[in-house]
N, C-alpha and C positions, 0 to 999 in steps of 0.2 A: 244450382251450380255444383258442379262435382270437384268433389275433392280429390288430387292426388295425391297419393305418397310415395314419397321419394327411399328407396334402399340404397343403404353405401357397403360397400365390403370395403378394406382396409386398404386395398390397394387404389381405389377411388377416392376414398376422402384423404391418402397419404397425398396423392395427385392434389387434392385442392390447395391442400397445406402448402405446396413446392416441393414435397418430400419425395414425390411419385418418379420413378428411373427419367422420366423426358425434363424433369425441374434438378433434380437432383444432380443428377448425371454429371452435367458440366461443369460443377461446382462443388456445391457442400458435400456430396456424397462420396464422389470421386476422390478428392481430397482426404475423405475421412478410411477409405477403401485402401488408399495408397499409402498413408502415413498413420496406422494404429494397426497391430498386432489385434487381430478382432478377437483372439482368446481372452490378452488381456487389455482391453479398450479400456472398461469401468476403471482396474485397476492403476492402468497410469495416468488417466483423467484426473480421480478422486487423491491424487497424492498430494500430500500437504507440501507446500510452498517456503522455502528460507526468503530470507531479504538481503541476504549479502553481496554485496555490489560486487561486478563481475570484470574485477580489474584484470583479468588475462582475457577476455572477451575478443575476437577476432571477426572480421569480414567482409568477404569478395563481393564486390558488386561488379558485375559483368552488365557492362554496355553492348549490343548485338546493333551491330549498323549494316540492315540486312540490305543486301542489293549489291555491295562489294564499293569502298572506299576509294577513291581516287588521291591517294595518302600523299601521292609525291605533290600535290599542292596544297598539302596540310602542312608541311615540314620542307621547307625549299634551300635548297644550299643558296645562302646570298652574296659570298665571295665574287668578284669578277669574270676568274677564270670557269668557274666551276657554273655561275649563275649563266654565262654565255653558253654554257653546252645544254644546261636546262633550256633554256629561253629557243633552243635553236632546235631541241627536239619536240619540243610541245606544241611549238608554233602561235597559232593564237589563243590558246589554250593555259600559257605563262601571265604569270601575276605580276607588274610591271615592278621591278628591282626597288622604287622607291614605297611602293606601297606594303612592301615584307612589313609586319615586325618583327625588331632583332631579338633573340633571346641569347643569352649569354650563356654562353655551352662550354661547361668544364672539359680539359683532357678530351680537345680536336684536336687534329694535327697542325701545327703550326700555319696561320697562314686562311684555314676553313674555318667560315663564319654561315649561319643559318639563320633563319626567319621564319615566322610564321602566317599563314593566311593570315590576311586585313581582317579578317570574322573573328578572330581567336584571343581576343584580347585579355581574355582568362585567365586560359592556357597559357599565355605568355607572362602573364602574375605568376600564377602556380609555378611556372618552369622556373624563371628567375629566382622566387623565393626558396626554391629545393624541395618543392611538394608535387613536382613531377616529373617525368624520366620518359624518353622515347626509347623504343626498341625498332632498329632500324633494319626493311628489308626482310621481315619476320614473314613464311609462312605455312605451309604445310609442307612436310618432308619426311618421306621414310630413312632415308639414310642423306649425308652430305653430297650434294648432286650437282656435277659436273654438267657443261652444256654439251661434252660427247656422249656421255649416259643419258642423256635427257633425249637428243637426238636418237640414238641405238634401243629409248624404251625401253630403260634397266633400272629397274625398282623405283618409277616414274608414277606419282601419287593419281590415284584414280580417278577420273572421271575430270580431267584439269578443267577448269572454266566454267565447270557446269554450277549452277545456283544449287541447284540441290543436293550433289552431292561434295562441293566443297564448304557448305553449312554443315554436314554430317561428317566433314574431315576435319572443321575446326573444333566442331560440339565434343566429339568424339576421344580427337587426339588418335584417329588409327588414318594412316594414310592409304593403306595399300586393300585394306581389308572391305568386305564387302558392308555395306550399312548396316549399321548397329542400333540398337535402341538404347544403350547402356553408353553415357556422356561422361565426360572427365570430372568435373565436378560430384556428377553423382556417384563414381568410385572413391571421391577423396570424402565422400559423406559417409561412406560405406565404412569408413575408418577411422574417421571422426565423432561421427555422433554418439556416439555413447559418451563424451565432453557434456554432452548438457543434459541436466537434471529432468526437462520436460522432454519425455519421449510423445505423447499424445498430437504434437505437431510438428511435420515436417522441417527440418533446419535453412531446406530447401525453398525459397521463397519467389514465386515467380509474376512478375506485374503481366504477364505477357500470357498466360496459357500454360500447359504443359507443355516441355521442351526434351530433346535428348540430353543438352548440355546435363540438368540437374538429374538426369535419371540415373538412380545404380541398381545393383542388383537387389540390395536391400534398402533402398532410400526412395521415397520419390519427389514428386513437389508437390505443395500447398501453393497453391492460387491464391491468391487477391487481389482485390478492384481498388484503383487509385483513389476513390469515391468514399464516403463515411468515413469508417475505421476503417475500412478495406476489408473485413469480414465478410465473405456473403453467407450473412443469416438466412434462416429460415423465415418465410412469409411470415408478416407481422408477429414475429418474437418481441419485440421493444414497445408494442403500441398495448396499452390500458384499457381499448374499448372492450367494449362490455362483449361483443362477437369473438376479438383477437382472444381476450381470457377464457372462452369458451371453447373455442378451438384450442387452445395450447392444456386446457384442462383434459378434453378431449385427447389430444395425441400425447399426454401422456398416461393416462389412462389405458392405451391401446397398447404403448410400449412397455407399463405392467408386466404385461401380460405373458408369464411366462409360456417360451415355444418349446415345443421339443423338438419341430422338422429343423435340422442342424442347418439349412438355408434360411429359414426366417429366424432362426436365432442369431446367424453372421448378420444378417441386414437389420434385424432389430438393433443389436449391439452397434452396429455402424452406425446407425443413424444416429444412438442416441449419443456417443463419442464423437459425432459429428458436432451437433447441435452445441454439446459442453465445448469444445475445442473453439466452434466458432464462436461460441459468446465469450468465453474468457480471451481469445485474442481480440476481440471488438470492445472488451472492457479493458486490454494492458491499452492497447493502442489510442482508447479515447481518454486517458492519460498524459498523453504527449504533444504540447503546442509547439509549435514554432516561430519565433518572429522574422527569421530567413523570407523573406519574398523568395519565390520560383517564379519561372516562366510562367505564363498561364497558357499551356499546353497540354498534349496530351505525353509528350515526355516530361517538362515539367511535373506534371500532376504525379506522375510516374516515381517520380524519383524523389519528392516530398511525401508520399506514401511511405516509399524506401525509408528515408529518414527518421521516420513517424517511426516504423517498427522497430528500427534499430535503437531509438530514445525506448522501446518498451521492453527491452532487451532484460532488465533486471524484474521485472515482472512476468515477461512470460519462462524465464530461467533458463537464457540462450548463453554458453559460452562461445560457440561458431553458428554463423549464417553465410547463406549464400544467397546471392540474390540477382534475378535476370533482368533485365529491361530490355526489349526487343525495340529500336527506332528504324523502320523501314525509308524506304525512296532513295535508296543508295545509288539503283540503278541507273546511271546518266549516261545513258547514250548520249541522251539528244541535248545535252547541258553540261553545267560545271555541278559542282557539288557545293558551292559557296555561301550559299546560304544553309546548306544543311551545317555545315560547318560552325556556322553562326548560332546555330540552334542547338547545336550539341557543346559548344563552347560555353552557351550563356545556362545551361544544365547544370552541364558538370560543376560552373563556379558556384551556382550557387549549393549545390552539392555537398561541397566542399566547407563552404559557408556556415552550412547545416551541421554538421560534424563537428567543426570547431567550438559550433555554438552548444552543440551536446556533450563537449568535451572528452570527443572519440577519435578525433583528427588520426591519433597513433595508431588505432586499434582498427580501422577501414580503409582497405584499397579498391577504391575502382579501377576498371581496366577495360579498354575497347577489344572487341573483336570486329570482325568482319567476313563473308563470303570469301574473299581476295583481294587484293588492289588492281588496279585496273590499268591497260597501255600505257606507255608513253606518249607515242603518236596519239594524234586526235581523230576521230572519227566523224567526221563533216563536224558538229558542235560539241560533242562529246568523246566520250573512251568506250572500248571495250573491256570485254572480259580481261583479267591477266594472271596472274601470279601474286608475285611477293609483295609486300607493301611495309608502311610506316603505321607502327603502334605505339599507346601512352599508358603508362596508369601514374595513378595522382593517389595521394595521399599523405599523411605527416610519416608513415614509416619508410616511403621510399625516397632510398639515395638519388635525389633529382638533379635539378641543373644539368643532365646530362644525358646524350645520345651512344647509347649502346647497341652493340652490333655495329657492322661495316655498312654505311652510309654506299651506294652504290651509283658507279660512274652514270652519269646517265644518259651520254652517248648512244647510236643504236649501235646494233655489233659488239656491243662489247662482249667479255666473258661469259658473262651472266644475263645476254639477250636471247632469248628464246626465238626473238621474230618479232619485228613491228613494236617495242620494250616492253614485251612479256618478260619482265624480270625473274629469273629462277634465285628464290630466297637464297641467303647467306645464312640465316638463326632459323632455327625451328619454332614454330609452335610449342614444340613440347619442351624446348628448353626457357619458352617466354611463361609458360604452364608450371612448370619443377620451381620456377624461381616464388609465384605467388604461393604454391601448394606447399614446398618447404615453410614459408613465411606464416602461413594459416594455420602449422600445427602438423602437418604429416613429415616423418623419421624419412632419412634418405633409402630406407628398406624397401618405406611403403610404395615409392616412387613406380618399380618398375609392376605395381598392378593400380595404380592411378594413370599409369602412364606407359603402354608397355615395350613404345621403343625407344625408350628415353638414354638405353646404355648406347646406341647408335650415336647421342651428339655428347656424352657428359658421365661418366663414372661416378654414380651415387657414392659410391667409399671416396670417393678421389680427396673427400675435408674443402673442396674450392665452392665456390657457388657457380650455378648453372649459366648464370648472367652475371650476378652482382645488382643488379637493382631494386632491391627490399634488404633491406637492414635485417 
């Protein structure tokens, strides 16, 4: 019988490891690519660690409810007068008046009472006890837009309706401009991070993939998996057997090895800033239990990950995070959204839950986004595309129990009817954006390159808040 022998070059056995561009790529490498300065990688890896608790600690968690919200029966005016012009443009599509529940909504107009989806039983805790706040009518806007500017096609935000490119008008925060890779988040990172003491990993935290929202010029995201720690290690890093310590013997041995070609020393340096980065976030993170039950979903799972990192907050030496969640099937033509509703409701509470129980309730706001909100009018069982719509965020620092922004007639024809109740917003994005990004730690200066048409709804010098709904 003949013997063979097997040759490896570096790049072959890097590939066996997980290390090789097709294993790497998506994950540990990209990540370490995006988020360490490859000069100084070792440097800010190997920095010694404090332990002092991280009482100004701040952070956004951004909900993405991709497909575009059907908001106006998330948050329904339950008043008589008001609930009869609902009920009469929706058609069968209306949620029957006795099955609302009521939430007690400070500073209405005398007279206007709301409720929320029958799924949201949460949200209607949260909102009652002042731990969340709607923003009413909120959506993408270059300047305050008129329905004869809107009609005449005068500074009328790009691409209206489209799934794609009103993702990259909300990520973004540029209404007019053409798609951008560089997200609002990731410019308020661009000005914030150097707040936390660990540079070696991104602030930028995404359960979903890379996104535009967390990209900046100088920031990017760090991925992880709702799964273990959420670290994705390197092929059997954690495992004893006698092969795994021969292999990790082996590829360090290999990363030894001083390069001189200035491309294998950036990729040696990456990988090996990779590897340390992900096993010290998959040691702060296997630090932190929770007794909160979540959904057992795949946004549950999502969002107890969340939790998990943010309890490892004084171990991995974060003063700001961000953090995305992407929850798709938005899209309802051919349905309601009612049970998504349910599903994002029974999330968020326990969410919330989780926070209290970490003792961060003050120091974390969640906030929904969306594509758009969608018609009034029903589309045989469903809505279309639309415009403006109805947004939340929850948490102990925001001024709750209450709807802000102009709640809108919801009549067709009205002022702010595009056609068929494509609603044209009242509040911007960017003024629903200024209000968390103020709150998170950025100066009213930074505003207008976090945000660059923010002087269009709101005078950074003005000393007022952009909204009012974060303390």
């Amino acid at each position: 019988m003949s013997k063979h022998i097997h040759t490896h070059d570096r790049r072959s056995f890097l590939g066996k490891l997980g290390l090789g561009c097709a294993h790497v790529g998506a994950t540990t490498l990209l990540s370490g690519i995006n988020n360490m300065n490859l000069a100084g990688a070792l440097a800010s890896i190997n920095r010694s660690w404090t332990t002092d608790t991280m009482d100004d600690y701040k952070a956004l968690v951004c909900v993405y409810l991709g497909g575009g919200n059907d908001s106006f029966n998330m948050l329904v005016p339950s008043d008589t007068d008001r609930y009869n012009q609902y009920a009469a443009t929706r058609l069968d599509l209306a949620i029957p008046q006795s099955d609302l529940l009521p939430i007690n909504a400070l500073g209405t107009p005398s007279g206007e009472t709301y409720g929320l989806n029958p799924r949201m039983p949460e949200l209607q805790s949260l909102f009652n006890s002042g731990k969340a706040a709607f923003v009413a009518n909120c959506g993408v806007l270059f300047e305050p837009m008129t329905l004869e500017n809107y009609n005449r096609a005068i500074n009328r935000p790009t691409g209206l309706f489209s799934h794609s490119h009103q993702t990259l008008r909300w990520q973004t925060s540029l209404a007019l401009n053409d798609p951008q890779s560089v997200g609002w988040a990731g410019r308020l990172a661009d000005i914030i991070a150097t707040n936390n003491t660990n540079q070696a990993l991104s602030m930028n935290v995404s359960l979903s993939g890379t996104n535009t929202f967390q990209t900046g010029n100088q920031t990017q995201t760090y991925t992880i998996k709702p799964t273990g720690n959420g670290s994705e290690l390197i092929n059997g890093i954690t495992s004893n057997s006698i092969y795994e310590n021969l292999k990790r013997e082996t590829l360090d041995n290999l990363l030894d090895v001083q390069q001189q070609n200035i491309f294998r020393k950036a990729y040696q340096e990456t990988v090996i800033g990779s590897k340390n980065s992900s096993l010290q976030f998959d040691a702060a993170v296997a630090g932190v239990q929770l007794n909160t039950a979540f959904p057992n979903n795949s946004f549950g799972n999502n969002l107890r990950m969340t939790a998990r990192t943010i309890g490892a907050r004084d171990s991995l030496q974060f003063r700001n995070q961000t953090f995305f969640i992407g929850y798709g099937g938005w899209d309802t033509h051919g349905g309601t959204n009612n049970g998504l509703l349910g599903g994002l409701d029974a999330g968020v509470g326990a969410f919330q839950a989780a926070m209290e129980e970490l003792g961060v309730s003050e120091n974390v706001t969640l906030f929904i986004m969306s594509d758009f909100g969608r018609k009034l009018v029903p589309n045989n069982s469903g809505t279309d595309h639309a415009w403006g719509g109805n947004v939340f965020a929850v948490g102990g620092a925001v001024n709750g129990q209450r709807i802000y922004g102009d709640y809108p007639e919801l009549a067709l024809n009205s002022e702010f009817d595009a056609g068929g109740g494509r609603l044209i917003p009242t509040t911007s994005t960017d003024q629903y954006y200024a209000e968390l990004a103020l709150w998170f730690g950025a100066s009213p200066s930074d505003l207008p390159y976090v945000l660059p048409n923010i002087n269009n709804f709101w005078t950074p010098t003005s000393g007022s808040r952009p909204i009012g709904f974060m303390s």
